[in-house]
ZALUMDO-542422 format. One record per atom (N, C-alpha, C): atom name; x, y, z; residue in three letters. Coordinates in steps of 0.2 Angstrom, whole numbers, m for minus. Each point is the difference from the previous one (the first is absolute). Layout:
// residues N
<rec CA; <X; Y; Z>; ALA>
...
//
This chain:
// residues 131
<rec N; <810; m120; 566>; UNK>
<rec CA; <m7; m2; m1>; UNK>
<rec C; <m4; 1; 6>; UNK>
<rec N; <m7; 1; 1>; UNK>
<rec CA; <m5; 2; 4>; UNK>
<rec C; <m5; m8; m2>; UNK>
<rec N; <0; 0; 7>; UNK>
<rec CA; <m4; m7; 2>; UNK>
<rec C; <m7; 5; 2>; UNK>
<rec N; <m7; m3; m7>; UNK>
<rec CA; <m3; 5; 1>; UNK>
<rec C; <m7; m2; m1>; UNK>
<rec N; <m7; 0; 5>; UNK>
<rec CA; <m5; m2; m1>; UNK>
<rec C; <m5; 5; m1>; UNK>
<rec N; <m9; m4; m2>; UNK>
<rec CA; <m4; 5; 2>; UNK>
<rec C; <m4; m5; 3>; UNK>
<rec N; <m6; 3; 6>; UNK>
<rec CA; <m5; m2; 2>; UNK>
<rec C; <m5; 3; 2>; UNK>
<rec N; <m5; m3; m1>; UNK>
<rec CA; <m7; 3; m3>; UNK>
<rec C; <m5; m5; 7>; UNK>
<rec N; <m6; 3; 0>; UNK>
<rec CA; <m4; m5; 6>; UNK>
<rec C; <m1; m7; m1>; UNK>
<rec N; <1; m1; m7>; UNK>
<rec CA; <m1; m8; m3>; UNK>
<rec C; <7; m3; 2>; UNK>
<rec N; <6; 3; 2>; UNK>
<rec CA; <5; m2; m1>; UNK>
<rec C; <5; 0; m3>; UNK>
<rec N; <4; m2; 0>; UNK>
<rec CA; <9; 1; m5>; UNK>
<rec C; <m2; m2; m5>; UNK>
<rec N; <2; 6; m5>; UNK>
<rec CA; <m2; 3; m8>; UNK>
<rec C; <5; m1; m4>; UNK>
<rec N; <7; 1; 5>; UNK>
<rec CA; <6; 0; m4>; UNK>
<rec C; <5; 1; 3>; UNK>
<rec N; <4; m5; m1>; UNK>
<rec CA; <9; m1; 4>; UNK>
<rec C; <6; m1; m4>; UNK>
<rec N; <2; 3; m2>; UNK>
<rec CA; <7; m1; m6>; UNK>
<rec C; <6; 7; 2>; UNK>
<rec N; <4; m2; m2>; UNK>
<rec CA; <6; 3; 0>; UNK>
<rec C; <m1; 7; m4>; UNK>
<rec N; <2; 5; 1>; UNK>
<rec CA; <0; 6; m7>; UNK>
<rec C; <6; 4; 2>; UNK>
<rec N; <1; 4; m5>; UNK>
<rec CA; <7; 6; m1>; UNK>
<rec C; <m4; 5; 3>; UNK>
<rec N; <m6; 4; m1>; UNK>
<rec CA; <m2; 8; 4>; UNK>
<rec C; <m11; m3; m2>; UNK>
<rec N; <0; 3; 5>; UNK>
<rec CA; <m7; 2; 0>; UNK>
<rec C; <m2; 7; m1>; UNK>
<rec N; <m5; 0; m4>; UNK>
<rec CA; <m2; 7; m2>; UNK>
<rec C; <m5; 2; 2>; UNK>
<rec N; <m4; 3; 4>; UNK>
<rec CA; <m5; 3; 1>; UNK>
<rec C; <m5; 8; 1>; UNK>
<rec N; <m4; 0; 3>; UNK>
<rec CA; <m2; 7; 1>; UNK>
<rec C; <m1; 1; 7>; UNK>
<rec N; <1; 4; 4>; UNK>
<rec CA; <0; 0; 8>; UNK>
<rec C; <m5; 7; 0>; UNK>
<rec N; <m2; 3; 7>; UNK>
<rec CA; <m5; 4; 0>; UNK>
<rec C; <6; 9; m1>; UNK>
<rec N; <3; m3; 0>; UNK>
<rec CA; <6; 8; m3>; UNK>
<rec C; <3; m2; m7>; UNK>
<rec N; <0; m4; m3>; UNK>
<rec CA; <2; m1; m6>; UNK>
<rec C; <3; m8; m1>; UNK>
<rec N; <0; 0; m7>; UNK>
<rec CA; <4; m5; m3>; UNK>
<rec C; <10; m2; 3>; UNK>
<rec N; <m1; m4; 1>; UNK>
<rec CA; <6; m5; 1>; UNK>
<rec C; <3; m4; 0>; UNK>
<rec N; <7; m3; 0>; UNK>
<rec CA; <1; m5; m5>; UNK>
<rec C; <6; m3; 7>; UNK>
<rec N; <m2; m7; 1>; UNK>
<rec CA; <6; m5; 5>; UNK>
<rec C; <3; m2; m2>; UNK>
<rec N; <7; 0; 2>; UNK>
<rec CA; <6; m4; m3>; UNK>
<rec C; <3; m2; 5>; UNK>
<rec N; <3; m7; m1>; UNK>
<rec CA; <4; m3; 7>; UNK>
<rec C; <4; 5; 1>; UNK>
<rec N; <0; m2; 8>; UNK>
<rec CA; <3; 3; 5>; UNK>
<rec C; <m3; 9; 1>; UNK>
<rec N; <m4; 1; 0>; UNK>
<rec CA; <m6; 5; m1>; UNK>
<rec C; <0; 1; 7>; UNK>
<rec N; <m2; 7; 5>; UNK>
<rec CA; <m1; 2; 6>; UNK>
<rec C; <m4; m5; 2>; UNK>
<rec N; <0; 0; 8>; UNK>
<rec CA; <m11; m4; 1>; UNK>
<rec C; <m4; 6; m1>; UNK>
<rec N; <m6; m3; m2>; UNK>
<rec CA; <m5; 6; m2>; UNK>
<rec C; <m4; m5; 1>; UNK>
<rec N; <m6; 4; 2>; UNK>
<rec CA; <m7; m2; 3>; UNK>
<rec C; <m6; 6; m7>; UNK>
<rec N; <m4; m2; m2>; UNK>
<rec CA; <m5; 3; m6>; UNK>
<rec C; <m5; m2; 1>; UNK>
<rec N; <m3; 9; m1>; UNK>
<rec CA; <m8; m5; m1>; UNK>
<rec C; <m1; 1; m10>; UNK>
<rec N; <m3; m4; m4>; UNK>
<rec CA; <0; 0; m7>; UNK>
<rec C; <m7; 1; m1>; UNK>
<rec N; <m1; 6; m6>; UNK>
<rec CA; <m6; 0; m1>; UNK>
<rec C; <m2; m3; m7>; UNK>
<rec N; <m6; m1; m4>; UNK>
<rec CA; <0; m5; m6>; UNK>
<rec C; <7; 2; m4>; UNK>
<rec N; <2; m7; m4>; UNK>
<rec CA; <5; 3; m2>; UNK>
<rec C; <1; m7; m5>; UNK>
<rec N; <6; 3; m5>; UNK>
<rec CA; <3; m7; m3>; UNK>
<rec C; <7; m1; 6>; UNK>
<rec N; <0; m8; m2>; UNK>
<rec CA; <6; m3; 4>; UNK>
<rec C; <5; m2; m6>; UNK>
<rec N; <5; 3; 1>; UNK>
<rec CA; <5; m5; m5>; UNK>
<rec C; <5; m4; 1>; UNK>
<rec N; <2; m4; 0>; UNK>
<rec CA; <4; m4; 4>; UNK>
<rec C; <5; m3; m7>; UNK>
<rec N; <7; 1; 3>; UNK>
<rec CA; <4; m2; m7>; UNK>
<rec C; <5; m5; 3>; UNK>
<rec N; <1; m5; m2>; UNK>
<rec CA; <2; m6; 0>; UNK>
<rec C; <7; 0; 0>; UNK>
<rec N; <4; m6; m2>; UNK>
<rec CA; <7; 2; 2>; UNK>
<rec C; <3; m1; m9>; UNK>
<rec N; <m8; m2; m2>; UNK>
<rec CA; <3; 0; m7>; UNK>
<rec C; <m2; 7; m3>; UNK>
<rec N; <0; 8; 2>; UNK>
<rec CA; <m3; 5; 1>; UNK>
<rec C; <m6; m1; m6>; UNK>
<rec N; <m5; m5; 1>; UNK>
<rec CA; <m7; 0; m3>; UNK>
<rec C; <m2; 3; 6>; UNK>
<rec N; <m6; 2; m2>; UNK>
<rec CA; <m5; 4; 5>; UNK>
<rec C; <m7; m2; m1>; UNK>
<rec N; <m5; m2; 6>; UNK>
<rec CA; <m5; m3; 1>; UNK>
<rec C; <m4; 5; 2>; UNK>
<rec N; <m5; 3; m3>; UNK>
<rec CA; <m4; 4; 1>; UNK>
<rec C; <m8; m3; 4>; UNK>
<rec N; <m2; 4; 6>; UNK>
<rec CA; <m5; m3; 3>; UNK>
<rec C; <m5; 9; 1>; UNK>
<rec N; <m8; 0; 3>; UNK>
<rec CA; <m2; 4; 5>; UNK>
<rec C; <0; m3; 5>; UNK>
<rec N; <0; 6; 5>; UNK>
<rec CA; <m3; m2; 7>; UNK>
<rec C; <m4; 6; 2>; UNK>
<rec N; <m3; m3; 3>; UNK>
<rec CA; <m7; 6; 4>; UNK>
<rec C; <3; 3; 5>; UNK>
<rec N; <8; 2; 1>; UNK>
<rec CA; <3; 2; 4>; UNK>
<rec C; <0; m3; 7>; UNK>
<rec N; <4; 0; 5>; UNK>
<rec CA; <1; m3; 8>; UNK>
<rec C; <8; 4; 1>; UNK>
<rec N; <2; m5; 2>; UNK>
<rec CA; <7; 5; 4>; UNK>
<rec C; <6; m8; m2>; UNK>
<rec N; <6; 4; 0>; UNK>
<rec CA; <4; m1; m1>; UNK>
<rec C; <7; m1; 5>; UNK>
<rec N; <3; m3; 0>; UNK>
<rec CA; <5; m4; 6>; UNK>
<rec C; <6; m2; m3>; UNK>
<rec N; <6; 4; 3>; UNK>
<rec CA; <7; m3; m5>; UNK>
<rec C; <6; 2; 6>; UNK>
<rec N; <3; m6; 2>; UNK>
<rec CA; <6; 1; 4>; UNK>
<rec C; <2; m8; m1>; UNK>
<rec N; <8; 1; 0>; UNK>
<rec CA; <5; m4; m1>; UNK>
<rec C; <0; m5; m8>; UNK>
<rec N; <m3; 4; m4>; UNK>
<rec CA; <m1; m4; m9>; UNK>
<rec C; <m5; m3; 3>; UNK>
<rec N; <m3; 0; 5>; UNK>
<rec CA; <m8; m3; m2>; UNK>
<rec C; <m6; 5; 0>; UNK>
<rec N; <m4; m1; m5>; UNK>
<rec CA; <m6; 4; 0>; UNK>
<rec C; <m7; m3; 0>; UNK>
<rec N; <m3; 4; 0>; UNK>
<rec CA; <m11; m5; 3>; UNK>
<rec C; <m3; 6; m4>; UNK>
<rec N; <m4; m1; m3>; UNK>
<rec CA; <m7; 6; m2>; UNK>
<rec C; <m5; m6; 2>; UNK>
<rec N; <m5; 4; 7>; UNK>
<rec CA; <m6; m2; 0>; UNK>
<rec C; <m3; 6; m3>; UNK>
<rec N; <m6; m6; m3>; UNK>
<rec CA; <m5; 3; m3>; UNK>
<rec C; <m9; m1; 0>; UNK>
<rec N; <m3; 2; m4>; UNK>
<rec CA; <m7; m1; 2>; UNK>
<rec C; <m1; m6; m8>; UNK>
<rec N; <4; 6; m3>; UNK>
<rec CA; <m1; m7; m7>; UNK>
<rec C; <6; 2; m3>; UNK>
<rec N; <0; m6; m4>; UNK>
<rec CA; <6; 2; m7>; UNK>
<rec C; <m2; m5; m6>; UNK>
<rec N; <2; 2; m6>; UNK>
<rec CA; <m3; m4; m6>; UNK>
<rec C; <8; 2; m3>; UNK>
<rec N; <2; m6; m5>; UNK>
<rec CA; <6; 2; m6>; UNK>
<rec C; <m5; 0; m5>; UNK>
<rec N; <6; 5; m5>; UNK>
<rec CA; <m3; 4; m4>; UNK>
<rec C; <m5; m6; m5>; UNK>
<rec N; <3; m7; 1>; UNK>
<rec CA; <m5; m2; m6>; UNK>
<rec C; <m6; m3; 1>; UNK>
<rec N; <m2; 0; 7>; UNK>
<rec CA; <m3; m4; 3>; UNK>
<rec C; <m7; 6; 1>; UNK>
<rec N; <2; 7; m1>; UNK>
<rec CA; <m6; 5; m1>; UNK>
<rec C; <m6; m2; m7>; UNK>
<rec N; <m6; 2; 5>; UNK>
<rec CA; <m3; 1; m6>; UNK>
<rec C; <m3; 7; 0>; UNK>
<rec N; <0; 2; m5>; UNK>
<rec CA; <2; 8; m1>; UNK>
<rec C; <m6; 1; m1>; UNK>
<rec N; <m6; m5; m3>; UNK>
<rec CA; <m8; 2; m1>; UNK>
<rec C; <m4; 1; 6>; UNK>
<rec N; <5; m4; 7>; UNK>
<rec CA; <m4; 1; 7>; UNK>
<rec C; <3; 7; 1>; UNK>
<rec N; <8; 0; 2>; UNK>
<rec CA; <0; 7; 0>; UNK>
<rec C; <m2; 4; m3>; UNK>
<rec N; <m2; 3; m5>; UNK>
<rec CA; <m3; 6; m4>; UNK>
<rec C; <m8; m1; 2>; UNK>
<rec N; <m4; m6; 1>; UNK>
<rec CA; <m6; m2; 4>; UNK>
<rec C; <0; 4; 7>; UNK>
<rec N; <5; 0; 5>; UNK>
<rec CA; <3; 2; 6>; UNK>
<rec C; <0; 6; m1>; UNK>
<rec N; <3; 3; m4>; UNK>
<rec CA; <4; 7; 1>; UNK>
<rec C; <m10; 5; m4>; UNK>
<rec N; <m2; m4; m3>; UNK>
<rec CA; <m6; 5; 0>; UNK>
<rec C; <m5; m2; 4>; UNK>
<rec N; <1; m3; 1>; UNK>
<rec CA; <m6; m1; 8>; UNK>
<rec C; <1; 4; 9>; UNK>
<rec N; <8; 1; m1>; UNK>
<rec CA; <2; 5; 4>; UNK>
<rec C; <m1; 8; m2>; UNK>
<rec N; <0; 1; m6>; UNK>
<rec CA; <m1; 5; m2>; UNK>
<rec C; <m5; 4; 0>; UNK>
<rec N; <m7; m5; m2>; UNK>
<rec CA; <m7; 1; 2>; UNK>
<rec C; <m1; 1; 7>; UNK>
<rec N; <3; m4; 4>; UNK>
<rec CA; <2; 2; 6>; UNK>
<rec C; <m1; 7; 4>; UNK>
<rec N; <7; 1; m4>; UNK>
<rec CA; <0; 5; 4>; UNK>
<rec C; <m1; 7; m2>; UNK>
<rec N; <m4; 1; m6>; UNK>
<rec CA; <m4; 4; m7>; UNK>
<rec C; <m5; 1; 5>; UNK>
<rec N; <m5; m6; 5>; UNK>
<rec CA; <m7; 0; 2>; UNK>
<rec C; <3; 5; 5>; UNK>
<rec N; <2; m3; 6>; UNK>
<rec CA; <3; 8; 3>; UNK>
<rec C; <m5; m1; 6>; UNK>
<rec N; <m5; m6; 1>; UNK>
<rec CA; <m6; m1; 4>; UNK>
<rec C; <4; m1; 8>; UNK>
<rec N; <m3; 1; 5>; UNK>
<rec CA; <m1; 0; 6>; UNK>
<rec C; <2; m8; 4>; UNK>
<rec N; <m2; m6; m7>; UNK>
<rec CA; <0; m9; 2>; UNK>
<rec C; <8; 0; m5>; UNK>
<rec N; <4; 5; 0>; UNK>
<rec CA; <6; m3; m6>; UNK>
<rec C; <6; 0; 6>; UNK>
<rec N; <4; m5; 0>; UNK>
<rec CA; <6; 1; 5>; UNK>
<rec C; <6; 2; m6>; UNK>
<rec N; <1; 8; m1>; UNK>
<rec CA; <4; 5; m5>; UNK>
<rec C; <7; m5; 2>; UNK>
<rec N; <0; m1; 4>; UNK>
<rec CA; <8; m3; 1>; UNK>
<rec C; <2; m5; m5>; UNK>
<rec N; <m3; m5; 5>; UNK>
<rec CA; <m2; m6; m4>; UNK>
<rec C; <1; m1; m8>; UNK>
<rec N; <m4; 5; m2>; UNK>
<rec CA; <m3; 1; m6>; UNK>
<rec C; <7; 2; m3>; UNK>
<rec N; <3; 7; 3>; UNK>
<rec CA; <6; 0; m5>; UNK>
<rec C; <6; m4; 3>; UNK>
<rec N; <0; m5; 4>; UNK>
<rec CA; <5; m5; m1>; UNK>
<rec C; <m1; m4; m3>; UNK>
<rec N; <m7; m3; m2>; UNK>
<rec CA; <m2; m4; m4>; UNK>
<rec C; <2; 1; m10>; UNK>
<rec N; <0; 9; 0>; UNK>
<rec CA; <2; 0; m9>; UNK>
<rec C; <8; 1; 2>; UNK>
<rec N; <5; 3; 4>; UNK>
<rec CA; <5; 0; 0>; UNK>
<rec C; <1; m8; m2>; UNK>
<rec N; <0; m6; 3>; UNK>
<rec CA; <2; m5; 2>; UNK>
<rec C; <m4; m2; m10>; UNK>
<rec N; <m3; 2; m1>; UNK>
<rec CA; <m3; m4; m9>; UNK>
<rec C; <6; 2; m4>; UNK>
<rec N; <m1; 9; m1>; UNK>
<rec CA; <6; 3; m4>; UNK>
<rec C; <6; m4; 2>; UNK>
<rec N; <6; 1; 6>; UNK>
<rec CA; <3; m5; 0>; UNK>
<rec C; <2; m6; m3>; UNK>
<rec N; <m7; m5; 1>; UNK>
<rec CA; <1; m5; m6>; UNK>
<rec C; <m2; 1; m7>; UNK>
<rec N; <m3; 4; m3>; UNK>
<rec CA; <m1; 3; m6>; UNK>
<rec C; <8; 1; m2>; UNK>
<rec N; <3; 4; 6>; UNK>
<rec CA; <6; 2; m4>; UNK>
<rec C; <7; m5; 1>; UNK>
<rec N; <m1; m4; 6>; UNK>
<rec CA; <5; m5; m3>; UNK>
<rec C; <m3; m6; m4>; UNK>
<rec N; <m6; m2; m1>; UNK>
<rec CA; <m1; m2; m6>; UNK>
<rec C; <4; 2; m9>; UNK>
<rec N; <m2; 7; 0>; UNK>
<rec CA; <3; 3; m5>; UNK>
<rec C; <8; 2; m2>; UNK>
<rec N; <4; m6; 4>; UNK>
<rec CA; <6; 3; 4>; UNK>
<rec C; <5; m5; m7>; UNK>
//
């Protein structure tokens, strides 16, 4: 088992025990299983899946952050994370077009970045919403 939390600037979000972590990293999708290399990641939005020792799986987003696993223990900090039940899919879909117009205006006062980390991170939970 992997002794495994997340923390967020509010503080510890989550501490429990799992079988593998799923995530997305800035080169792709991967999956932690104890006794896994150490690895250091950075995570961009993504779904998190965490599966249990009863293999249920807990489906969550995060606004992406970076990821830490050596010796069965592992850490995602993050900026945010929500579980899937706790979304509300009428703000994300409110998010994801107000980023959109965003970045449609295309003006000179728009931070383009910003704006598309802003609909990545909606889609995201739209889609672990729909999960």
């Amino acid at each position: 088992m992997i002794a495994f939390k997340v923390v967020t600037p509010k503080g510890e979000y989550l501490k429990q025990e799992v079988k593998s972590i799923h995530v997305k990293t800035v080169v792709g999708e991967t999956t932690i299983l104890p006794n896994h290399m150490p690895i250091f990641a950075s995570l961009v939005p993504c779904k998190l899946v965490l599966k249990n020792e009863n293999d249920e799986e807990e489906i969550f987003a995060i606004s992406g952050g970076f990821l830490q696993f050596n010796k069965n223990e592992g850490m995602i900090l993050a900026d945010a994370i929500e579980g899937k039940k706790d979304i509300d899919l009428e703000r994300a879909k409110k998010s994801m077009e107000r980023a959109k117009e965003r970045l449609e205006k295309k003006d000179s006062n728009t931070n383009l970045k910003r704006a598309q980390l802003s609909l990545e991170r909606a889609i995201n939970r739209i889609h672990v919403y729909g999960e």
